[in-house]
N, C-alpha and C positions, 0 to 999 in steps of 0.2 A: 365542789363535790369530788368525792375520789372513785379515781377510775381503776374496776380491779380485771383484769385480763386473765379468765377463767380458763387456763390454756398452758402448758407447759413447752408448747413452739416455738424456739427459738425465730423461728421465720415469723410467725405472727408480732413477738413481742421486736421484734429487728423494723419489719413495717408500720407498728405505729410510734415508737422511738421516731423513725426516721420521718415520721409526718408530726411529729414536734409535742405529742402528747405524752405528759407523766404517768406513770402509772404503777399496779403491784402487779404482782401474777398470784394464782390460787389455783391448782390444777387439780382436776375432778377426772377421777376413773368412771366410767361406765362402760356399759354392754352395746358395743357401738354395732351390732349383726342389725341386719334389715328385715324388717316386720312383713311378713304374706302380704302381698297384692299393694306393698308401699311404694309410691311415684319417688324418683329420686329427689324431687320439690320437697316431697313432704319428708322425705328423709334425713336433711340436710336441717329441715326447719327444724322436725322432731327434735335432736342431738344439739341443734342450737340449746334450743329453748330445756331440755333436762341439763345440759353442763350449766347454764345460768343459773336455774334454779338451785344446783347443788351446791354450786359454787358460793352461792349468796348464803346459804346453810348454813354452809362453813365458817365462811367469814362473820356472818352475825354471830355465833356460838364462839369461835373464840377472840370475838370484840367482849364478850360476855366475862371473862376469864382474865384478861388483858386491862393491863393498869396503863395510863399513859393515852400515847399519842394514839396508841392502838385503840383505845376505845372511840368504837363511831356509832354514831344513832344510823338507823336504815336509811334514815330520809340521805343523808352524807353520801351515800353511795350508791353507784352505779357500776353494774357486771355485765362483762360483757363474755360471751358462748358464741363458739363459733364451731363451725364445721364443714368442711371441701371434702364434695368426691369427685371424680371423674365420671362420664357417661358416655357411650356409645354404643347405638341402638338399642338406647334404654337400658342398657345393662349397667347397673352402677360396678366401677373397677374402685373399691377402697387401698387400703395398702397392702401391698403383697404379701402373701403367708411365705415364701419364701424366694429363693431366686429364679426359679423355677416358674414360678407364677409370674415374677415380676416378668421377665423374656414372654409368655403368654400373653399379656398385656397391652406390650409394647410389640407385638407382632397384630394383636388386634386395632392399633391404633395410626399403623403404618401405613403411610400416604392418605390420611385421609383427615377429614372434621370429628375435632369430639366436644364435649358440651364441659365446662367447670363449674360446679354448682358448690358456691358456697351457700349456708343458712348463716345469718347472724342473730342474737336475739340480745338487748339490752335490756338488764330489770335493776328497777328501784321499786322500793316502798310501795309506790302510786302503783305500779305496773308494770309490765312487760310489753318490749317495742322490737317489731322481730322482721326481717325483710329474707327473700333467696336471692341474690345473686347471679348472675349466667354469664361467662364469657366463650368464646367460641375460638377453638384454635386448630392450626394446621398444621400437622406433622408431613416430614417427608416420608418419602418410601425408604425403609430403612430393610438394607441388608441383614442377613443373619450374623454377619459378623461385626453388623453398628450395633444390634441387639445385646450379643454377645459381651463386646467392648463394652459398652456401657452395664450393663447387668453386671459384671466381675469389680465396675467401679465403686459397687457398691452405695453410690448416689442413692440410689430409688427406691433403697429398700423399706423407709418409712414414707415412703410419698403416695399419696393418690394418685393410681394410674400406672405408678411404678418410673416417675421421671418426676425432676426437678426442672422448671423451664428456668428460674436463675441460674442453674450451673451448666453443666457439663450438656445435659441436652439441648441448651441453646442451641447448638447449633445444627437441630432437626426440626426445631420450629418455624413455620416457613411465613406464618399469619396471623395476628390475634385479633380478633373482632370483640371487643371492650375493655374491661379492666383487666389487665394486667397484674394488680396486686393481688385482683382476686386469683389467679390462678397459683401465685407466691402460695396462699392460702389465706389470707383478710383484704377483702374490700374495700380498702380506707376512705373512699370517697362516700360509700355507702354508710360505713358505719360514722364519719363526720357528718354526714346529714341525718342521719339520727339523734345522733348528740345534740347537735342543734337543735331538731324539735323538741327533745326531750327539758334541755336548758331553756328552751322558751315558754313549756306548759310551767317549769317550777318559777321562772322570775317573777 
């Protein structure tokens, strides 16, 4: 089956490379603002599960069109949608509107626990197979001029939260209580035990 990675994240597409799976990419624009009275749970699912399905759109509509290798039946593929934000006291932090915000962020996030909530959703043909994610990490107390320093780095300005924990904030992450990848921004453990079920309801 082919695996299409609905996501234009170099981090996403770097972490499942680096866990040994092929794949394409297909990236879907949407209206990624948060819905009245949405749990970040359900927010994270929500943007899974619409980037998969658009994604799968697309790709069926121009397998449509496309002569060759490009041409695949639905059943052939599997899309995967994903989506991380940051959380702390329940306030979901997405990516900074600007640098400004980002320093905001990361002043709310200083010396303390915040929540990374990825949504994944995988769809075929048959279905859609969708999980949230949760990992749990610890930032140090960060002065206004770690703030500063880093915010002018320019790191975090597309990131949830406003920090990249594989770069440059390393070294203000003091604890991570689960996956790791997920805070990267994909699950990998998560989304191979998906896959797995998924490859076992079709064999």
């Amino acid at each position: 089956m082919r695996l299409v990675l609905a996501s234009a994240s170099p981090r996403r597409a770097d972490l499942l490379r680096a866990a040994g799976y092929s794949f394409e990419t297909l990236a879907v624009n949407l209206d990624e603002g948060v819905e009245a009275g949405e749990t970040p749970a359900a927010y994270v699912a929500r943007l899974a599960h619409e980037k998969s399905a658009a994604a799968m759109q697309q790709f069926l509509s121009r397998a449509q069109i496309c002569a060759g290798p490009e041409r695949a039946a639905p059943h052939d593929v599997i899309v995967l949608g994903a989506d991380t934000t940051v959380v702390v006291d329940n306030e979901i932090l997405g990516k900074p509107r600007d640098d400004r915000d980002a320093a905001t962020m990361l002043g709310k996030l200083s010396g303390r626990a915040h929540e990374v909530l990825t949504g994944i959703s995988l769809r075929t043909s048959a279905g859609e197979w969708g999980r949230v994610e949760t990992t749990r990490v610890y930032m140090t107390d960060l002065t206004a001029d770690n703030i500063a320093w880093y915010v002018a780095s320019g790191e975090g300005r597309d990131k949830a939260g406003g920090y990249a924990v594989q770069g440059l904030a390393s070294r203000f992450i003091s604890r991570i209580d689960g996956s790791y990848s997920n805070v990267v921004g994909l699950p990998v453990e998560a989304v191979s035990a998906v896959l797995r079920d998924i490859m076992g309801k079709s064999s």
